[in-house]
N, C-alpha and C positions, 0 to 999 in steps of 0.2 A: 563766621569771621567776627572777631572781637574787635573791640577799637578801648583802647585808654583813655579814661578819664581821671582827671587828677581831681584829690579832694582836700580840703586842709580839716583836720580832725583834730579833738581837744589837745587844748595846747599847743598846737602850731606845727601838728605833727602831720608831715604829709605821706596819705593813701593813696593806693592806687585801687579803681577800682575799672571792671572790665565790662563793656558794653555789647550784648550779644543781640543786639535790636537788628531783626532782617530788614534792610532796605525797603522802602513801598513796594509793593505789585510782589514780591516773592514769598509772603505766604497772605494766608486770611483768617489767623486767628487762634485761637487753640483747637478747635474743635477742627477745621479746616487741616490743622499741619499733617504733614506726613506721619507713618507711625515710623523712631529711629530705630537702627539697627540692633540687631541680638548684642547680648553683651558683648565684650572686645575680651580678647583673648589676653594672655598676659602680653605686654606690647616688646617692641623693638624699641633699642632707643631715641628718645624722643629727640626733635629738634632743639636746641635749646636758646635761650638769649645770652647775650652776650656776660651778663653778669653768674650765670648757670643756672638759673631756672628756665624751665620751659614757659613759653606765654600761654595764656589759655584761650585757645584758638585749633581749630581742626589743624587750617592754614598756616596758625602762629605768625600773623600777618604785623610789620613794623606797629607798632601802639601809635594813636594820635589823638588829640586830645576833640572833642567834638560838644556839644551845645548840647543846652537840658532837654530831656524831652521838652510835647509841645503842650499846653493843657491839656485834648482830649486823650493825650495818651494814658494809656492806665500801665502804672510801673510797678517791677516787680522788681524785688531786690536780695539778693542770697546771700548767707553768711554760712561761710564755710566755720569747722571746729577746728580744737587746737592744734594746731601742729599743719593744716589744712591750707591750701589756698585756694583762689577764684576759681583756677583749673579743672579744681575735683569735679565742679559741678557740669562740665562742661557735655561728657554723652547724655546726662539726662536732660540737657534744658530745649533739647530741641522741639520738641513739642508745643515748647511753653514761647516760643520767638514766633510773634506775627504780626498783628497789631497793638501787641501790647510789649513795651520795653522793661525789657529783662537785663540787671544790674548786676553783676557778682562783686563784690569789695573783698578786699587782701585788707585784712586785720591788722591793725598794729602789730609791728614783731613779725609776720608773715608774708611770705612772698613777696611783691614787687613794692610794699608799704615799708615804711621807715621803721626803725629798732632798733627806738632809743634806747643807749646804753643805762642813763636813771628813767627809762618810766614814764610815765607809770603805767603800769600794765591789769589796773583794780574795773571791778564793774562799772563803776563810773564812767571811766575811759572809753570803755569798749561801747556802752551804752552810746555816750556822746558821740563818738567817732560817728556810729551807725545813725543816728539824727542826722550828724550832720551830711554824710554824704544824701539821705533824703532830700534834706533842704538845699543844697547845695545843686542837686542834679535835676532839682524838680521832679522829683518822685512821687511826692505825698498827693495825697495817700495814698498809701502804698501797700502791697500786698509784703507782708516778711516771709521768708521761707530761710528758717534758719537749722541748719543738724548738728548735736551736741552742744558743744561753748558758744556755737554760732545762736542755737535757738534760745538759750537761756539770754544772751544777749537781746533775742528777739523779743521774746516776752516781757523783758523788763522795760525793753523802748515802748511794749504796746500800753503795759500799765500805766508808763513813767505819762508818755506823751500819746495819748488816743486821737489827736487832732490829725498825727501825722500816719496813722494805721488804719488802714481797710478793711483788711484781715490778715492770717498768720498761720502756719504750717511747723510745727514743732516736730522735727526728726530726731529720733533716739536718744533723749534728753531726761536724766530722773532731775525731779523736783525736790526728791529726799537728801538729806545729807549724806557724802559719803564716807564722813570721816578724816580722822587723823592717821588708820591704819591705811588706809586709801592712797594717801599723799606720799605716804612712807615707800609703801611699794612702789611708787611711779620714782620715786626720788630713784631705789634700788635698779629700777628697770635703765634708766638713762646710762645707770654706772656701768650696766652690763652690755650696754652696745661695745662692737668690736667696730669703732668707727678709730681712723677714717677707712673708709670701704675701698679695697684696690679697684673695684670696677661696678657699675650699675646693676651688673647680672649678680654680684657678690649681695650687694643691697637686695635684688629681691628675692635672692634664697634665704637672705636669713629672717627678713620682715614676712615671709608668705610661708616660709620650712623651719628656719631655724631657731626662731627665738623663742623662748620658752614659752611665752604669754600664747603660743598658735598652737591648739588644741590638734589641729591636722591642717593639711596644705592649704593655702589659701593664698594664689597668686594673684586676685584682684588686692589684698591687702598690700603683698610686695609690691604691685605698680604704685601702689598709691601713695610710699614710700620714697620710691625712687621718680616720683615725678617733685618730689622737695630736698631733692640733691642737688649739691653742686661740687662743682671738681676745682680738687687745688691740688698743689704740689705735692703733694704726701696724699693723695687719694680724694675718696669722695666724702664730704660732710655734709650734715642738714642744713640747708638754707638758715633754720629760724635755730635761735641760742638757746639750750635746752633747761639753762636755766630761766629766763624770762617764761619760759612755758609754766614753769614750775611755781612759778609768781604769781604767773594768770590764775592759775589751777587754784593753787592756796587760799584766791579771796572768793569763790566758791564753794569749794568742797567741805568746808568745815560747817555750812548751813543750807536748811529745808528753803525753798524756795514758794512755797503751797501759798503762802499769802497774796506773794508778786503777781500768781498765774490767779487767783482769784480776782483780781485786778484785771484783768487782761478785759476786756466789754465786746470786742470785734469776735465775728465767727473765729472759730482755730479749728485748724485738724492735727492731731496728734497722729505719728504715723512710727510705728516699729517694725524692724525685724523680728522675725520669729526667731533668731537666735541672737538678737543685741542685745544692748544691756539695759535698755528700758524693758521690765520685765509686764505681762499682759494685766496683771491683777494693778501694778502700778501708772498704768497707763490710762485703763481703763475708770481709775481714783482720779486723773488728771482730768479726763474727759466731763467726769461728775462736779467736778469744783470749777471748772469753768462755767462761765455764764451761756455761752454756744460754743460748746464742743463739741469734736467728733472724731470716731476715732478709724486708723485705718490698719493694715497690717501686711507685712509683704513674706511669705512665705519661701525660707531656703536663705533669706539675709540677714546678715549678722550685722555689726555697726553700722560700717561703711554701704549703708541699702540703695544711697542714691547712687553713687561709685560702684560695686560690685552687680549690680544689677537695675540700670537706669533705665528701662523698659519699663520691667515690673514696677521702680518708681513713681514713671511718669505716669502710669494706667489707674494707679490710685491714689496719687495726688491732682491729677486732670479736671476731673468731674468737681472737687473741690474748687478747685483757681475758677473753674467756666461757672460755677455759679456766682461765685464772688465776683469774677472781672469781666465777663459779658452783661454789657449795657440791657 
């Protein structure tokens, strides 16, 4: 069960972000929780809220807004990537809920968080926003657990501000530039959605079958699509505006990041798919220019490693958190 927590993020922009902390006496820890279930199949449609995103909750339980953790609690706080929200992280974080509170935050521009129509959507922003739900929730220090845009986010809060990081877990994230051909493509890819989508099941044939970018079938990609729809009159559309994506994207992609993550002083674990797009020899260059890195690798996963196989996930990101967060 999730509970909502409101945040005010740089600028006066209000977050939402998602609280997955088990009640006392229902679990004891990381090492204590249950192991979660086999991956999930491509699902049925989800429950949704009222505005048409799904909340991210098993239950999708009404949101309410609830008090910071307590000092001894050691928090953990997840940043979903672009296009992503709190949700995604939801089959892997079971593990991770016991005595220690576990925070998902909706991005600017994303899910249940505000999207503003000027902005700004630059690192800065996204930097600050993630401080501040820290501070704000009583987090710090705090473990970051961030994948793609989320983690680059992460790493630059752990350089920017080490007062308020513990340590940090970078999933499927390059450091390298990727370019101006990079941008371009994705600008093309947006053009070629057949959106608005007549139905949800339209959404994951074409995100998981249909669209060029999918080498071969890949139904956890379609879910994870169709868990950032919403339904309007003329069919289904992305929750988040695909050019603000394109904004976020632009004040990264055009530079290497190797300096930032040199920066970085707290333990990290770097963790890729074996078929994502952080590739092994790059990762393993991340591992080396950090000050304590490490690195991990999940076998048979592609970008989405937490989402498409949150098991596998959790079994090699675990042993990392329980060193870091057990007292």
């Amino acid at each position: 069960m999730a509970r909502r927590l409101d945040v005010t993020g740089a600028g006066g922009v209000r977050l939402a972000a998602w609280d997955y902390t088990k009640p006392a006496g229902e679990g004891e820890g990381l090492k204590a929780a249950p192991r979660p279930p086999a991956p999930r199949p491509a699902p049925a449609p989800v429950a949704r809220h009222p505005e048409g995103l799904p909340t991210p909750a098993a239950a999708r339980p009404t949101p309410a807004t609830t008090s910071p953790s307590t000092p001894s609690t050691q928090g953990v706080l997840l940043l979903h990537g672009l296009m992503g929200h709190a949700a995604h992280w939801a089959p892997a974080v079971r593990r991770l809920t016991g005595r220690h509170r576990v925070v998902a935050l909706d991005q600017r521009g994303h899910g249940h968080s505000q999207k503003p129509a000027a902005g700004p959507f630059t690192r800065e922003a996204y930097v600050a926003d993630a401080a501040a739900a820290v501070e704000q929730l009583g987090l710090g220090p705090v473990t970051l657990v961030g994948h793609s845009m989320g983690a680059l986010t992460a790493w630059q809060l752990a350089a920017e501000r080490p007062d308020l990081v513990r340590a940090l877990v970078i999933c499927d994230m390059r450091a390298s530039a990727l370019g101006a051909a990079s941008q371009r493509a994705w600008q093309d890819w947006f053009r070629g959605w057949p959106a608005p989508f007549p139905s949800l099941d339209a959404v994951r044939r074409w995100f998981g079958e249909d669209d060029p970018w999918v080498e071969r079938p890949n139904p956890a990609r379609g879910a994870f699509f169709a868990e950032v729809m919403a339904e309007h009159p003329d069919g289904w559309r992305p929750v988040f505006d695909p050019a603000q994506m394109l904004t976020s994207r632009e004040t990264w992609v055009h530079d290497a990041h190797w300096e930032s993550l040199a920066q970085v002083r707290c333990p990290t674990l770097v963790v890729r798919g074996l078929d994502g797009e952080l590739g092994r020899a790059e990762a393993q260059e991340m591992v080396r220019v950090l000050p304590h890195g490490a690195y991990a690798e999940i076998p048979d996963a592609g970008h989405l490693l937490h989402y498409e196989h949150p098991q596998a996930w959790s079994e090699a990101v675990e042993p990392f958190l329980n060193g870091v967060l057990t007292p």
